[in-house]
N, CA, C and O atoms as CSV, one atom per row, in Angstrom:
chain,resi,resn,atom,element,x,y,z
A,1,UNK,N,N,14.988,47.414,-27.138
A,1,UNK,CA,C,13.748,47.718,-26.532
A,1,UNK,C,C,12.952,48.566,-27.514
A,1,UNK,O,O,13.432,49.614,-27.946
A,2,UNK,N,N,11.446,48.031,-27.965
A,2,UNK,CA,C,11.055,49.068,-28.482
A,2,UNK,C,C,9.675,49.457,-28.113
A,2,UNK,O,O,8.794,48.614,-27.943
A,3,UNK,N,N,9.496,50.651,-27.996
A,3,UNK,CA,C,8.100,50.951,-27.319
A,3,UNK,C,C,7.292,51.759,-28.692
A,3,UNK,O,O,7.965,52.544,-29.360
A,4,UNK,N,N,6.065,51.551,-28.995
A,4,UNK,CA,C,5.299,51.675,-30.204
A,4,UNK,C,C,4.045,52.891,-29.966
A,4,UNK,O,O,3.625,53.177,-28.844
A,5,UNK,N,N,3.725,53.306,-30.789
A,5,UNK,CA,C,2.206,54.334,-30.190
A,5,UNK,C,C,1.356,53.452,-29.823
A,5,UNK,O,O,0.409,54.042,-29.303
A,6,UNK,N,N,1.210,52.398,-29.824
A,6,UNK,CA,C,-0.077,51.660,-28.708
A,6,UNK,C,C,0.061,51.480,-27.200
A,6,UNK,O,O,-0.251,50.555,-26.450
A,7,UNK,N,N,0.419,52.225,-27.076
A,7,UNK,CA,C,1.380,52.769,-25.503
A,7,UNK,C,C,0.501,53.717,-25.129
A,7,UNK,O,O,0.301,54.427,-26.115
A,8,UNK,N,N,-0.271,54.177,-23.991
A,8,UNK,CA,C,-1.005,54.903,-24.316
A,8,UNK,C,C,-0.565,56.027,-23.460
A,8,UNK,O,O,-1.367,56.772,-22.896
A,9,UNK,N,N,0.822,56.148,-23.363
A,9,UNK,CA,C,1.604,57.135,-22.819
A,9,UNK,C,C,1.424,57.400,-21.115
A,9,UNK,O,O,0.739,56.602,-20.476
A,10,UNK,N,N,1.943,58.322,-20.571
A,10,UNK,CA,C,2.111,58.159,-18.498
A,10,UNK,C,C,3.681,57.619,-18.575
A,10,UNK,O,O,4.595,57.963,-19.324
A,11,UNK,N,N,3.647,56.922,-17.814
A,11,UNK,CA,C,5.226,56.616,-17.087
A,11,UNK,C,C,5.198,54.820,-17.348
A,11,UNK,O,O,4.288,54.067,-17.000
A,12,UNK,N,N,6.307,54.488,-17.963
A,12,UNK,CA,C,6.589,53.028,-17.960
A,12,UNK,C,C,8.057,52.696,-17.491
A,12,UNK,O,O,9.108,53.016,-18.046
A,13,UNK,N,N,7.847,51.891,-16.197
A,13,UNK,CA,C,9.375,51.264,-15.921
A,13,UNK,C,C,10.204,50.245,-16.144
A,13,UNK,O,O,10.784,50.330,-15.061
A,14,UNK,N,N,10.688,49.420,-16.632
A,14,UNK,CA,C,11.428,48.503,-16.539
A,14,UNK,C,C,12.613,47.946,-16.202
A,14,UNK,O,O,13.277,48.982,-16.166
A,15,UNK,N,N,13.323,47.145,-15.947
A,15,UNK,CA,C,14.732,46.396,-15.586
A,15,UNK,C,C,15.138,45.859,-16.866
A,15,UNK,O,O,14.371,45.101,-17.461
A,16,UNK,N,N,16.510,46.238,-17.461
A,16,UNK,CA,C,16.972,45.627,-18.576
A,16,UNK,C,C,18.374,44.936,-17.252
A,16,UNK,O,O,19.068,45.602,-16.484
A,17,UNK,N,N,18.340,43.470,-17.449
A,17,UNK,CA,C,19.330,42.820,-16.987
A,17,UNK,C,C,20.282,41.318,-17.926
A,17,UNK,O,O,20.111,40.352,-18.670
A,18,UNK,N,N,21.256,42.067,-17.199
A,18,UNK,CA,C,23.137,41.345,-17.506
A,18,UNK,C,C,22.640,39.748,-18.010
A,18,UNK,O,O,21.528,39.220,-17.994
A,19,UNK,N,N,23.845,39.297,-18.411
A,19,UNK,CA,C,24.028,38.077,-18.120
A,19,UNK,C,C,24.615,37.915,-16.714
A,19,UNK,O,O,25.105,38.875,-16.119
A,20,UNK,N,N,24.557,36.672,-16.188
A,20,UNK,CA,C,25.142,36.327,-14.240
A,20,UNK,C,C,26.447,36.942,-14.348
A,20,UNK,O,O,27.130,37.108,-15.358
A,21,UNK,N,N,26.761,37.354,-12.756
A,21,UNK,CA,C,27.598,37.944,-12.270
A,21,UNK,C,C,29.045,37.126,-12.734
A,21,UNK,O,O,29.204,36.355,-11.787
A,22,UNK,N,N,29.810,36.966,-13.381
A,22,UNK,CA,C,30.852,36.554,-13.614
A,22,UNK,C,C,32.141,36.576,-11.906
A,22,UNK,O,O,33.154,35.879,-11.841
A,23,UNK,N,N,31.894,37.083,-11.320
A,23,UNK,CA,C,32.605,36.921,-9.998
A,23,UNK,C,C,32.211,38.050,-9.349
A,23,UNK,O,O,32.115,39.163,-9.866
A,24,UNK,N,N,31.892,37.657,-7.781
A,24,UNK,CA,C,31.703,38.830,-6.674
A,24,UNK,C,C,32.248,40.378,-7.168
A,24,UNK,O,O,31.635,41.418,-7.408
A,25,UNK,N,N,33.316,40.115,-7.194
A,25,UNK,CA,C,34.203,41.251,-7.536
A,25,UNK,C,C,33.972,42.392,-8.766
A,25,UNK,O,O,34.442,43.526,-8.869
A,26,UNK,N,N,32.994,41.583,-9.724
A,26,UNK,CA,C,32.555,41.957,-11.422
A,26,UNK,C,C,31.745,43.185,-10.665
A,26,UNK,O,O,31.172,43.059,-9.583
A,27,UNK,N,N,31.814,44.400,-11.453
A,27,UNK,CA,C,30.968,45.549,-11.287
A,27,UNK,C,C,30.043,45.917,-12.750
A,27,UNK,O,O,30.620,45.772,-13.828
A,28,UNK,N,N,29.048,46.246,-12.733
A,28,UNK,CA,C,27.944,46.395,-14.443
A,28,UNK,C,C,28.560,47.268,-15.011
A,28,UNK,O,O,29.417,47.987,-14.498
A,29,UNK,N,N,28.096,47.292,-16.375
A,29,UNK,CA,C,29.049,48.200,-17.034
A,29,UNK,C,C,27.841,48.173,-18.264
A,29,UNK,O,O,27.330,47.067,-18.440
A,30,UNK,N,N,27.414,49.143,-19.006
A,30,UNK,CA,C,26.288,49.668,-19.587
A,30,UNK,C,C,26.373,50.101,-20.479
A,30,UNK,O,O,27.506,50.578,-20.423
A,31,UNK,N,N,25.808,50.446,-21.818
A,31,UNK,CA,C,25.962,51.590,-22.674
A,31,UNK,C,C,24.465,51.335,-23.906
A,31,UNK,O,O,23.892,50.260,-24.083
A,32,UNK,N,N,24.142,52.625,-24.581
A,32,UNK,CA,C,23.181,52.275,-25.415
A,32,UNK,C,C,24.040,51.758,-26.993
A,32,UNK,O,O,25.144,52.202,-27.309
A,33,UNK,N,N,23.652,51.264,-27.403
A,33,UNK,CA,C,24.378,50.586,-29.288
A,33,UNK,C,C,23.644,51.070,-30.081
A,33,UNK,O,O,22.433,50.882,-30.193
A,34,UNK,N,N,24.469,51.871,-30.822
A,34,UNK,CA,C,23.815,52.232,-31.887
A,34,UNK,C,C,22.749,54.058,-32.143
A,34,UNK,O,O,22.591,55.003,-31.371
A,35,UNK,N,N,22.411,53.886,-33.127
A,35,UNK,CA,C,21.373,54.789,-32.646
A,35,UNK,C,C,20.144,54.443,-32.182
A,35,UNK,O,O,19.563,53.363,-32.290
A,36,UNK,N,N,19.679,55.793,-31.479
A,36,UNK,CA,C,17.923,55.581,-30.787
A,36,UNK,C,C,17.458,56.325,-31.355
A,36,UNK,O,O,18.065,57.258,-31.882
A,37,UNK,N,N,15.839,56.067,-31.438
A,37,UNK,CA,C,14.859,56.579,-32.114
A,37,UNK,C,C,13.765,56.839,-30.839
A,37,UNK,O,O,13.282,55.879,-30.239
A,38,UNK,N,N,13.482,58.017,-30.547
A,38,UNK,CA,C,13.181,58.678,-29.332
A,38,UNK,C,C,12.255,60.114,-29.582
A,38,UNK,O,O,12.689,61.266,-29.591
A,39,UNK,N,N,11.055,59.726,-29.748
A,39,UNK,CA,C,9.982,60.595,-29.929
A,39,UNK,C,C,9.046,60.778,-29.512
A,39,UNK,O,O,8.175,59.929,-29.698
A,40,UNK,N,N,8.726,62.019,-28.705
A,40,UNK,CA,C,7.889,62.305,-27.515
A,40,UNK,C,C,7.641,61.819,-26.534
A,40,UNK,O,O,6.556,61.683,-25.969
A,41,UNK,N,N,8.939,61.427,-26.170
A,41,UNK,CA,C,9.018,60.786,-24.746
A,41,UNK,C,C,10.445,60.901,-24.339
A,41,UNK,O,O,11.411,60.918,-25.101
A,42,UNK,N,N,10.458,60.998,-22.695
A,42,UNK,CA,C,12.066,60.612,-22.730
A,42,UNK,C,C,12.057,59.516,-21.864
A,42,UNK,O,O,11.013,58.969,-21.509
A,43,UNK,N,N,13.367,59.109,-21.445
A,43,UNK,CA,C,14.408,57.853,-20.596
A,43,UNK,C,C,14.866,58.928,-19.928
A,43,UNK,O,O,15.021,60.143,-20.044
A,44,UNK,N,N,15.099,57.616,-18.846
A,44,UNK,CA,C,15.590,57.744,-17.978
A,44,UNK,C,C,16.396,56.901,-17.248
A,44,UNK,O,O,15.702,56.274,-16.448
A,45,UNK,N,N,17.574,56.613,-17.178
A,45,UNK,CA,C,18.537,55.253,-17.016
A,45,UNK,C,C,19.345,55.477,-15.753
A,45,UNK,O,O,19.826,56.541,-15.365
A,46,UNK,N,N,19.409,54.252,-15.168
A,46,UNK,CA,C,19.789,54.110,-13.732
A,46,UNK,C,C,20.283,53.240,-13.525
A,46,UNK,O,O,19.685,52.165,-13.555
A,47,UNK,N,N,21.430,53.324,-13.263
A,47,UNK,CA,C,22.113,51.621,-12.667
A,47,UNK,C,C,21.597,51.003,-11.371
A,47,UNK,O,O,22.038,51.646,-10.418
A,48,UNK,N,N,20.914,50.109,-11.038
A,48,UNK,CA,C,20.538,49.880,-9.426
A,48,UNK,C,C,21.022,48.683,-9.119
A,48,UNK,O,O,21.597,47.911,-9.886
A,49,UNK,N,N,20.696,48.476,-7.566
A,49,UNK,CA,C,20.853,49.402,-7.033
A,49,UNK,C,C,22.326,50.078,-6.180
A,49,UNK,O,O,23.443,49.660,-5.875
A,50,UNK,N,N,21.877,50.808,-6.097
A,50,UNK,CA,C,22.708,52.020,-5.998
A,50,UNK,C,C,24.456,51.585,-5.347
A,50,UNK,O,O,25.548,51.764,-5.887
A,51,UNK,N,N,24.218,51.164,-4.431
A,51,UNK,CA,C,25.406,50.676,-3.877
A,51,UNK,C,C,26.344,49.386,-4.549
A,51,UNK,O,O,27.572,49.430,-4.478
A,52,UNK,N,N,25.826,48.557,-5.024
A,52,UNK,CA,C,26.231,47.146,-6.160
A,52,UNK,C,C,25.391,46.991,-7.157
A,52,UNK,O,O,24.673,46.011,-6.959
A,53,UNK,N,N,25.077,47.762,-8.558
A,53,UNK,CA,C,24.164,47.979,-9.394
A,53,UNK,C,C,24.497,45.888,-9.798
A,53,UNK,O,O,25.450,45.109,-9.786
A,54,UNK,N,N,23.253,45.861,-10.046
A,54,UNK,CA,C,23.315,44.621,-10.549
A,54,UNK,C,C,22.087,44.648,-11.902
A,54,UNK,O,O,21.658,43.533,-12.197
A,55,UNK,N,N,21.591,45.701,-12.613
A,55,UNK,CA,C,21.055,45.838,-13.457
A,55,UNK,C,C,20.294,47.559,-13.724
A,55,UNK,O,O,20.214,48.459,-12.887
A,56,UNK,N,N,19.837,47.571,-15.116
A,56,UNK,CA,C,19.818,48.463,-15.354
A,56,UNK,C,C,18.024,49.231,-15.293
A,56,UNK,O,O,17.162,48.849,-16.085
A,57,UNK,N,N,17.801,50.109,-14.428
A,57,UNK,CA,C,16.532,50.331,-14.252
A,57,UNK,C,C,15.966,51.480,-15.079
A,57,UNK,O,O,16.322,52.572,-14.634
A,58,UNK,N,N,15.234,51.540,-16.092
A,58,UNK,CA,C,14.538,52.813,-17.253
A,58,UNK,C,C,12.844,53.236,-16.760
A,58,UNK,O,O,11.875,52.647,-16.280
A,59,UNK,N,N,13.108,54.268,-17.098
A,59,UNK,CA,C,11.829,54.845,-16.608
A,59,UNK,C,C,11.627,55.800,-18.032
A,59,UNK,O,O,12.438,56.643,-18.414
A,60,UNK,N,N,10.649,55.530,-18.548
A,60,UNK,CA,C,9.833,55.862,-19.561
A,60,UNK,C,C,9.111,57.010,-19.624
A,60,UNK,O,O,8.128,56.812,-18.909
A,61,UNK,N,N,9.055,58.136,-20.101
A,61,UNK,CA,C,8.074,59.385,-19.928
A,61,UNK,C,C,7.440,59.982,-20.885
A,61,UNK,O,O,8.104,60.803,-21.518
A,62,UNK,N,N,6.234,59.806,-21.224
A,62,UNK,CA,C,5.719,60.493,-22.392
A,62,UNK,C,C,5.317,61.878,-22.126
A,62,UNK,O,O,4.858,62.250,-21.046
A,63,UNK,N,N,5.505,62.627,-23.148
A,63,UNK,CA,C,5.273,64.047,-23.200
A,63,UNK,C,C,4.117,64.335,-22.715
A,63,UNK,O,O,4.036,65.282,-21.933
A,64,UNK,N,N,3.116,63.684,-23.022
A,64,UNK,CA,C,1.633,63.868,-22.546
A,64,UNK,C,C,0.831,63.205,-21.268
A,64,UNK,O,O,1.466,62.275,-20.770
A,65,UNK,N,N,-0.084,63.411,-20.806
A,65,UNK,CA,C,-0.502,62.074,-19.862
A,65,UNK,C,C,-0.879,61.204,-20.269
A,65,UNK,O,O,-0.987,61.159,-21.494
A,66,UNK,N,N,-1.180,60.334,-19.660
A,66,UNK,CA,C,-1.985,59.218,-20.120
A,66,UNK,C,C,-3.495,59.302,-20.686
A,66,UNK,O,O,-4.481,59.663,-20.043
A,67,UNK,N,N,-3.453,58.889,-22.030
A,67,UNK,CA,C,-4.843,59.313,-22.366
A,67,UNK,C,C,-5.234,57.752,-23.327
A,67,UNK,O,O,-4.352,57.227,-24.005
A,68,UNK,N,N,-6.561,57.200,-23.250
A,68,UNK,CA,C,-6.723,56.127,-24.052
A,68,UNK,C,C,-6.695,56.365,-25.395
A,68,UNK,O,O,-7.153,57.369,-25.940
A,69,UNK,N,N,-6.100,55.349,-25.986
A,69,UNK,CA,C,-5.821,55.479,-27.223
A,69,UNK,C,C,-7.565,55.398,-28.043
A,69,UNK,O,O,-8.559,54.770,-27.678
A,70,UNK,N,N,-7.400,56.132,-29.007
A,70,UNK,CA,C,-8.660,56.278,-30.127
A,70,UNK,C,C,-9.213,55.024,-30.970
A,70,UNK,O,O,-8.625,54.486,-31.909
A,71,UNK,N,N,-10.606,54.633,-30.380
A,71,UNK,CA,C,-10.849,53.669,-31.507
A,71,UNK,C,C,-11.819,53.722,-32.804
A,71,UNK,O,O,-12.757,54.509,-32.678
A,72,UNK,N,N,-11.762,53.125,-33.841
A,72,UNK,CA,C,-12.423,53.849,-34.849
A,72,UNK,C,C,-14.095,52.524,-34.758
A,72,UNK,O,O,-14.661,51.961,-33.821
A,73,UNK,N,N,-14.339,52.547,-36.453
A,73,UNK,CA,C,-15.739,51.874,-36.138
A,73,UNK,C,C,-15.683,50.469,-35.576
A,73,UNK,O,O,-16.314,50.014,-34.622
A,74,UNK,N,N,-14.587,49.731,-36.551
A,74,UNK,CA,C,-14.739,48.578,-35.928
A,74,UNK,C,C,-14.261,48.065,-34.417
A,74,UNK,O,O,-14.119,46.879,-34.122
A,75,UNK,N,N,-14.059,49.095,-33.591
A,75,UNK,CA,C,-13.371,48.971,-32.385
A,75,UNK,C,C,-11.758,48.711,-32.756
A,75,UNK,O,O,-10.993,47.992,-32.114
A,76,UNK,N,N,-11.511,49.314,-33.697
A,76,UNK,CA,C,-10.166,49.107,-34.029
A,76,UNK,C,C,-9.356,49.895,-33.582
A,76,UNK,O,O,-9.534,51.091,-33.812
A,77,UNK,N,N,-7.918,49.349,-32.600
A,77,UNK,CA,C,-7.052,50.614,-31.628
A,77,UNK,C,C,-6.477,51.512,-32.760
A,77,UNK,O,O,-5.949,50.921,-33.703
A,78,UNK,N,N,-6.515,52.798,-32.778
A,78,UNK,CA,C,-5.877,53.247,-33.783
A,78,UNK,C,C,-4.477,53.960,-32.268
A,78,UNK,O,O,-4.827,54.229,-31.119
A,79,UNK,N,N,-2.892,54.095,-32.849
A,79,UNK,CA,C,-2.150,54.030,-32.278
A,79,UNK,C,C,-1.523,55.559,-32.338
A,79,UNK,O,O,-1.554,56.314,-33.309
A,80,UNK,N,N,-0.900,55.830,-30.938
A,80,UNK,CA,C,-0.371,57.077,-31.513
A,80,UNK,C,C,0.622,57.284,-32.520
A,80,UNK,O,O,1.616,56.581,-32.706
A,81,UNK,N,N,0.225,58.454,-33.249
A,81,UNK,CA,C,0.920,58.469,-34.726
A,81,UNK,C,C,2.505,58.853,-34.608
A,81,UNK,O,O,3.323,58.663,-35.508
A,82,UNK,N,N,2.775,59.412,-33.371
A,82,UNK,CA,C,3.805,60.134,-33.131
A,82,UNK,C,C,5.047,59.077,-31.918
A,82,UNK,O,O,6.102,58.492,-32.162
A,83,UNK,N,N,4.298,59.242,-30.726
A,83,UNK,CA,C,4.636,58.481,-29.947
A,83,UNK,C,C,6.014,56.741,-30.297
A,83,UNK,O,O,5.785,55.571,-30.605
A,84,UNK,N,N,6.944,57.295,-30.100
A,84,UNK,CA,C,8.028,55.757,-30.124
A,84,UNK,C,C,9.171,55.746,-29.792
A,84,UNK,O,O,9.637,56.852,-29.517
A,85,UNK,N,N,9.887,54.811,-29.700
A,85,UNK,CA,C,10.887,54.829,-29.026
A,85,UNK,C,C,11.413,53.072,-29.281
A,85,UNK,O,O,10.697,52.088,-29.096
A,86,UNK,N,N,13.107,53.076,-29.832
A,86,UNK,CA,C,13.648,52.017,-30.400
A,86,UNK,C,C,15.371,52.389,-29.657
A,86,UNK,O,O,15.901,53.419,-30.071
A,87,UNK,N,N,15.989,51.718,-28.824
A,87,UNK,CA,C,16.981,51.771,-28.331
A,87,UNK,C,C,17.427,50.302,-28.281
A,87,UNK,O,O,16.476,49.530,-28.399
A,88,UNK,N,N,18.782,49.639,-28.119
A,88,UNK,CA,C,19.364,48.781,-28.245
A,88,UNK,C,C,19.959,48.991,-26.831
A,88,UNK,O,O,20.282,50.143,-26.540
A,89,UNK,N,N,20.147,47.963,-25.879
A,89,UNK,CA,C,21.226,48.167,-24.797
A,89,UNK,C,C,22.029,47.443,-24.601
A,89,UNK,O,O,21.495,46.343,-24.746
A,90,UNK,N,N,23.085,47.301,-24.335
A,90,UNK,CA,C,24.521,46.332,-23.948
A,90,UNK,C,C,24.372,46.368,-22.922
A,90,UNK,O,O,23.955,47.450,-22.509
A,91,UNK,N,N,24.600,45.272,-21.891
A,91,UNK,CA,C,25.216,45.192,-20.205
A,91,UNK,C,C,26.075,43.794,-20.209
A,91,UNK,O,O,25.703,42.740,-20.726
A,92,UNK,N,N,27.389,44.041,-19.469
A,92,UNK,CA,C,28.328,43.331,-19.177
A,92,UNK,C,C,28.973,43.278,-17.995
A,92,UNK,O,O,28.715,44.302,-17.362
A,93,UNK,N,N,30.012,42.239,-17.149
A,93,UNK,CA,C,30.246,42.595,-16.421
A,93,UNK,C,C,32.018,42.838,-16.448
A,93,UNK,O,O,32.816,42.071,-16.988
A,94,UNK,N,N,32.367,44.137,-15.699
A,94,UNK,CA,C,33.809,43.871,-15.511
A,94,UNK,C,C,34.402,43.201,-14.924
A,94,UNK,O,O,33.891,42.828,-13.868
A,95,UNK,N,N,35.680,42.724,-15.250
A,95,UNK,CA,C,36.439,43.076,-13.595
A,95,UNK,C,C,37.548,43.613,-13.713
A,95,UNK,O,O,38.436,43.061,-13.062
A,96,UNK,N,N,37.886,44.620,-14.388
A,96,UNK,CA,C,38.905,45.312,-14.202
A,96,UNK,C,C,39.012,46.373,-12.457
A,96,UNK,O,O,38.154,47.189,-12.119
A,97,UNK,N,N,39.982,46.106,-11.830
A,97,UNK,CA,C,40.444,46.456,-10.444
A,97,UNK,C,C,40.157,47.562,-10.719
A,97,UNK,O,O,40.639,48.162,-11.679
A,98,UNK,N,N,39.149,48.126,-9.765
A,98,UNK,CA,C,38.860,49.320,-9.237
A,98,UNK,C,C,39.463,49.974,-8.015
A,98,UNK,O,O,39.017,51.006,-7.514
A,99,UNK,N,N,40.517,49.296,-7.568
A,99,UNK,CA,C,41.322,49.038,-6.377
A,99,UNK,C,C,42.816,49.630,-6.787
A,99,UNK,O,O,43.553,49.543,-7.769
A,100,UNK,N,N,42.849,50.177,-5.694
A,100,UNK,CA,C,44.501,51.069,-6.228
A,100,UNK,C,C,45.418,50.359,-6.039
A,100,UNK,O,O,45.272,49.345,-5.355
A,101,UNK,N,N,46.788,50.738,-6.669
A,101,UNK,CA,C,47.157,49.431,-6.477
A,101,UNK,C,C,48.653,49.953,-5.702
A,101,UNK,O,O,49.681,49.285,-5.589
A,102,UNK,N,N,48.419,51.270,-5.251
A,102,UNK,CA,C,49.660,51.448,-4.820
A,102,UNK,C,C,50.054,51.078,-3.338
A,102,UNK,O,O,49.117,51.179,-2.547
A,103,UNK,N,N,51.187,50.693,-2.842
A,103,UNK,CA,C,52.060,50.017,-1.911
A,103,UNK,C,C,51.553,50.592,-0.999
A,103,UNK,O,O,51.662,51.803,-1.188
A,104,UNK,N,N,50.724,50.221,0.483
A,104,UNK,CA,C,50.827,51.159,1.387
A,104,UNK,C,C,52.272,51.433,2.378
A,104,UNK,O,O,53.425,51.055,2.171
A,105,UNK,N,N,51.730,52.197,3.457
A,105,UNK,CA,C,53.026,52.818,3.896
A,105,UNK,C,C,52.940,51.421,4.850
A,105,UNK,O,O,51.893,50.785,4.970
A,106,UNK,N,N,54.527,50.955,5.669
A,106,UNK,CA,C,54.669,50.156,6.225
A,106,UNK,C,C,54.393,50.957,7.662
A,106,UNK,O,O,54.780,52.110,7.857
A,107,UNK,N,N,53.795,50.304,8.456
A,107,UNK,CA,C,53.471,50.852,9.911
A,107,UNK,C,C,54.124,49.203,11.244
A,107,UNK,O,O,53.990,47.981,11.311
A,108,UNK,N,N,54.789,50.302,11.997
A,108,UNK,CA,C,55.399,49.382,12.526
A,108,UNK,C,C,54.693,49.627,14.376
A,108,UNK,O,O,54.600,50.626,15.089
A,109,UNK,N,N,54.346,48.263,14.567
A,109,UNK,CA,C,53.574,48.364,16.013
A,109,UNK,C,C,54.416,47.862,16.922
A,109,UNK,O,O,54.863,46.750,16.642
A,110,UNK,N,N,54.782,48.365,17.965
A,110,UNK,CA,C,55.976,47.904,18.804
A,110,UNK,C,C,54.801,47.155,20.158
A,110,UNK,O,O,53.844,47.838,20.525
A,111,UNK,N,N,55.018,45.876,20.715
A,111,UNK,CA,C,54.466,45.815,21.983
A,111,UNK,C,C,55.583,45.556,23.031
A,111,UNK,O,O,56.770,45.343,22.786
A,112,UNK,N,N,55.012,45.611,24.183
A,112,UNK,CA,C,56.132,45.647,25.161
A,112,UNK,C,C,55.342,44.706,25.963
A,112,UNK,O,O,54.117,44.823,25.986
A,113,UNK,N,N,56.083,43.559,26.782
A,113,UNK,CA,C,55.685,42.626,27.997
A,113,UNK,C,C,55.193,42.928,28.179
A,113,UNK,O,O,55.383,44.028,27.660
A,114,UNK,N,N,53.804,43.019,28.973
A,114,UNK,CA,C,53.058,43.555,30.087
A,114,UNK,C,C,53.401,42.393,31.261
A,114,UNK,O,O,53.551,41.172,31.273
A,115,UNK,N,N,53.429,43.263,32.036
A,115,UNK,CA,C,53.825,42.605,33.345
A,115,UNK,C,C,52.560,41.302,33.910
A,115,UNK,O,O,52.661,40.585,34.905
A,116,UNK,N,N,51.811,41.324,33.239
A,116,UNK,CA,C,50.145,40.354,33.649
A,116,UNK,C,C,50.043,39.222,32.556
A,116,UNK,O,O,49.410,38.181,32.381
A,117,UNK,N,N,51.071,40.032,31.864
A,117,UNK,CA,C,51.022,39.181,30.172
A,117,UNK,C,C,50.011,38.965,29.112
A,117,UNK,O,O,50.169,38.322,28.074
A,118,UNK,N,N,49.003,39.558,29.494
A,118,UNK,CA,C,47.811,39.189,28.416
A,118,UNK,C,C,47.653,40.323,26.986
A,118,UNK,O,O,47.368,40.151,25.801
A,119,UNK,N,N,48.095,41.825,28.042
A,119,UNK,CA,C,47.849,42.990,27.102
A,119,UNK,C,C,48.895,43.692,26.399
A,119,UNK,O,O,49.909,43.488,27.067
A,120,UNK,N,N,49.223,44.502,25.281
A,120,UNK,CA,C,50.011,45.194,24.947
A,120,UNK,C,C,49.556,46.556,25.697
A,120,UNK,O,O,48.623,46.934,26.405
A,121,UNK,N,N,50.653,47.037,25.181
A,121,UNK,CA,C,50.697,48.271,25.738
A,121,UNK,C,C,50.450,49.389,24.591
A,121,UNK,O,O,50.763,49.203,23.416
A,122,UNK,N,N,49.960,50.351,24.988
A,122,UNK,CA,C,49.399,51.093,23.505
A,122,UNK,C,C,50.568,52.152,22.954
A,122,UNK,O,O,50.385,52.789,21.917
């Protein structure tokens, strides 16, 4: 992802998303590669949503507000000089068991006839 000084800074959001879900069960799994280049602005990274992230949501913040960028004679955008931002992102899916895997306890339910026959007895 790279964001440039012709940005004219405020808040920018986007969705960086996976390749398809490899099985129900697959949970996202994220990371940035490499180095970032991250100047006067920050991120903000979010797996969404929240309960079964199925991609990755960034929110963009420049140091300043939003102000239009400067143009010179020929109406030419001149860009902020400072302002950028260059990050790489990975997303994959797992499926390594997130599920414990230990034995539960055996529970033993006894019923008894009921005399009507339909119900157990508690």
């Amino acid at each position: 992802m790279v964001v440039t000084g012709d940005w004219p800074g405020g808040k920018l959001e986007l969705d960086v998303w996976p390749p398809a879900r490899s099985s129900a069960a697959a949970t996202l799994e994220w990371r940035r590669n490499g180095r970032t280049i991250a100047e006067r602005l920050s991120v903000d990274e979010q797996a969404q949503p929240a309960d079964s992230p199925n991609h990755l949501h960034l929110t963009i913040t420049s140091n300043e507000p939003w102000q239009p960028l400067v143009t010179e004679d020929w109406n030419e955008v001149e860009p902020h000089p400072t302002r950028r931002l260059a990050a790489k992102y990975r997303l994959w899916w797992s499926t390594r068991s997130r599920i414990s895997l230990r034995t539960p306890k055996a529970r033993v339910i006894f019923f008894a006839r009921p005399k009507n026959g339909l119900s157990p007895s508690p």
